[in-house]
N, C-alpha and C positions, 0 to 999 in steps of 0.2 A: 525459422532462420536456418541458416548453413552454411557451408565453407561455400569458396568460390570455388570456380573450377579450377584454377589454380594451385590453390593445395588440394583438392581430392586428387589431380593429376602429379603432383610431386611424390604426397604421400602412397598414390600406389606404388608407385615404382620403389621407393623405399622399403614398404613393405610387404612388396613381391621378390624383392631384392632377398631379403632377410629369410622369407619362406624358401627360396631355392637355398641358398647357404646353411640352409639346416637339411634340408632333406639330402641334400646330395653331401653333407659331412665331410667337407673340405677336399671331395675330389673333384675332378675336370667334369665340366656340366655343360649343356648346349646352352647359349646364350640366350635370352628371354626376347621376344617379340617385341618389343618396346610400345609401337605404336596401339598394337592390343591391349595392354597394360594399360596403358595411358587411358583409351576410350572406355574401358572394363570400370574405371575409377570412377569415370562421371557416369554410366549407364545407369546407377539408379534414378537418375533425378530425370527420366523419360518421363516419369508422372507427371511432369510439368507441360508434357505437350496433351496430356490423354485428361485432361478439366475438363474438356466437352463433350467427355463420358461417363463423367463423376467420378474421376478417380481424383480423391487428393493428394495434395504432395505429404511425404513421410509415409505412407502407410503400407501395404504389401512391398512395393517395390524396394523399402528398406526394412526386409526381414530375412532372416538368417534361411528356414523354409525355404521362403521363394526362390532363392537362389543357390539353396544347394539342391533343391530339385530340378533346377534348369540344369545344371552342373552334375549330374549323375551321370548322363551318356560320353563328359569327356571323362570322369574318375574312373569309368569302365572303360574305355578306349586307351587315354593315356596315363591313365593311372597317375603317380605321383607326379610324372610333368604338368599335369592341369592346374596341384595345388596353388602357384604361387599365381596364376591368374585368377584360381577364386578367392584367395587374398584378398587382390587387387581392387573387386568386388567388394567384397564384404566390410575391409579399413575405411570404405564411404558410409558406412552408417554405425558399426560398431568402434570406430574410431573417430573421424572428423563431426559428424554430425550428430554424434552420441554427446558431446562437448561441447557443440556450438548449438547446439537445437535440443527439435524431441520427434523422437521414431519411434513405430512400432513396432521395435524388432523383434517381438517377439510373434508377430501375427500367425497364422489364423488362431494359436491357442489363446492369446489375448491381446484385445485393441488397446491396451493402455499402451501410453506415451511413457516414454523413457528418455531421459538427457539432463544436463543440468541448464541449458536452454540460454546461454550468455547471448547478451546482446550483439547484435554484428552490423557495422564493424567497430568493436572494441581492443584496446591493445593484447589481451589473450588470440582475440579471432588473429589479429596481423601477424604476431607473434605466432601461430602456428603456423600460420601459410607459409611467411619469410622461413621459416626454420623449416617446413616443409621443402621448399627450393633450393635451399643452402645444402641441403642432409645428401638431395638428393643430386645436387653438381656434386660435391665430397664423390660419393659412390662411383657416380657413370664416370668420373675422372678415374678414380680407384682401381676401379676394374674393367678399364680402356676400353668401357663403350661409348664415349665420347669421338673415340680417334673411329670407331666404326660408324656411326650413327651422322657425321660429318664424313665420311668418305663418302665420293662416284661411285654409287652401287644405287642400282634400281630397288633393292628392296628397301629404301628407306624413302619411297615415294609413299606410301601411304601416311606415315609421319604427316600427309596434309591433311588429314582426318581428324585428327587433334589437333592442329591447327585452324582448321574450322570453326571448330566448337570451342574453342580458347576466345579467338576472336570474336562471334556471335555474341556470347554471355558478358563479353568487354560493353559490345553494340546494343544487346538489344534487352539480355534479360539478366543481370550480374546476380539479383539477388530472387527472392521467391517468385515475383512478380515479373510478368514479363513486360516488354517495354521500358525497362527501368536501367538504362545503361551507365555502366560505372564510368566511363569515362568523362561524364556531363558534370560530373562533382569532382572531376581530379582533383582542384583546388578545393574544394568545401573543405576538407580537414584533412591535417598532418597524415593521417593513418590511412586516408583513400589516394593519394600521393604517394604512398608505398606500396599499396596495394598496385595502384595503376603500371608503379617502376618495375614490378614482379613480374606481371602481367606481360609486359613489353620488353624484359628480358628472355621470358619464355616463348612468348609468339616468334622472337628473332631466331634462337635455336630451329624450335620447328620449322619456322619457315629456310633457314640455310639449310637444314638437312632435306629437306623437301627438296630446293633446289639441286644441290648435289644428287639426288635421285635422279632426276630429270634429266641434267647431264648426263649423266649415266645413260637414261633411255636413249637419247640423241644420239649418242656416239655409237650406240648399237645399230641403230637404227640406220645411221652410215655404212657402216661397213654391211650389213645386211641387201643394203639397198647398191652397194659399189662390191660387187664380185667380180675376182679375177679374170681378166679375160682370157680368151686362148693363147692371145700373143704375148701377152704376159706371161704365161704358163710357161711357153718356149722359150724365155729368155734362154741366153746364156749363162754357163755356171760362171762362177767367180775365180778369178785368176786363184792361181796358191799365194799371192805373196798376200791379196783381197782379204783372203780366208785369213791367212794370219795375222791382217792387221786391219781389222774392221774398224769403222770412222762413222758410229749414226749418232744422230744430235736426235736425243730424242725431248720432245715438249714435255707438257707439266703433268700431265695421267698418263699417259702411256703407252699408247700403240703407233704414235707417228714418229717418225726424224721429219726431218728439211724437208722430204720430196714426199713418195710414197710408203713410209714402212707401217703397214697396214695388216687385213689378211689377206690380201693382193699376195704379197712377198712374204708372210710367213712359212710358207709349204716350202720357198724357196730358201729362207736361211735356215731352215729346219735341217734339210739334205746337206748342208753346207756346212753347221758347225757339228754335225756327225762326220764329216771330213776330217774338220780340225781336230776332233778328237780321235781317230783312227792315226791320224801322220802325227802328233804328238807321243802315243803311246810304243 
């Protein structure tokens, strides 16, 4: 048994959260990759597609080894920035599935199974997922990666990557086994009703921040594809009284008013409020 992906993906972010707030000792930090995080969380439980090569589930792919040896060439490249992604890693077997299963995480030095191996889904298992999800809105709220992760920014188009595999694992393989989809017992019991509510609060996230990415691509992709033209170029300058008393309505992100204020007319108010600031000073 094991966590859903669910809490392996809350609890990365939680704590890869925690591993950057200690290394970098309460000074200004580049903000963490999120969507990598997220996918880093469930990446051990690939053994689940490699059966038709005799690999079982729990065993290399959740030990401590195998994955600080994948993880050598970012510790020597980016050095302490990599730790809180192999965190992110590692909290999937020495934290979620060390609890809720048995690993062996200690491989190749020993194949014995380690965990206390609770049954799932039990109200421990719920109870850490649910408190996984809660810890980890607390946090992204906290420390305003929420207001980025929701903005029109293309980098938070890959966000549908874990979103993929959110939903798959809902559809197709929730628990060890595949084909065995959690949403087909929503109702069987109180505790898979919460699970499922968890589930479909997360996929909504991802899926708004995904979309917000997307936007973002569009509207680049406009203005990329509508370049100024010549005759635009020659406009004429703006009267003085224009300059000093500008009037654009602009919509809800940002680069239009009413007509065309695009990168059409950027070059053009660019010349023009250096104006305004030259006959003010």
């Amino acid at each position: 048994m094991k966590l859903f992906f669910l809490g392996h993906m809350a609890w990365a972010y939680v704590w890869a959260i925690i591993v950057l707030a200690v290394i970098s000792r309460g000074k200004p930090h580049e903000k963490l990759f999120v969507p990598a995080v997220l996918i880093l969380g469930i990446l051990p439980d690939i053994d689940l597609f490699l059966r038709s090569f005799g690999v079982l589930h729990h065993t290399f792919t959740h030990s401590f080894f195998f994955w600080i040896v994948l993880f050598v060439p970012f510790l020597l490249v980016f050095r302490l920035k990599s730790l809180p992604y192999l965190a992110a890693v590692v909290q999937h077997f020495a934290f979620g599935d060390l609890l809720v299963g048995k690993v062996m995480i200690l491989w190749p030095f020993s194949t014995a199974y380690f965990g206390l191996n609770i049954a799932m889904p039990s109200l421990l298992d719920v109870a850490l997922e649910t408190a996984g999800l809660l810890l980890a809105a607390a946090i992204i709220i906290y420390n305003k990666d929420l207001k980025r992760l929701l903005s029109v920014d293309t980098r938070n188009i890959p966000m549908l990557l874990p979103l993929l595999a959110l939903v798959a694992s809902m559809l197709f393989f929730a628990v060890d086994q595949p084909i065995i989809p959690l949403v087909a017992y929503i109702w069987s019991r109180k505790l898979l009703t919460i699970l499922v509510i968890d589930h479909i609060i997360l996929a909504t996230f991802l899926a708004v921040s995904t979309t917000q990415g997307l936007r973002a691509l569009k509207a680049r992709a406009l203005i990329t594809t509508n370049p100024p033209s010549l005759k635009e170029r020659n406009k004429p300058q703006l009267t003085l009284h224009q300059r000093r008393t500008p009037s654009f309505q602009f919509k809800s992100y940002g680069m239009y008013n009413h007509k065309t204020f695009d990168a059409k007319t950027f070059w053009l108010l660019r010349s023009n409020f250096s104006c305004i600031a030259h006959l003010t000073t």
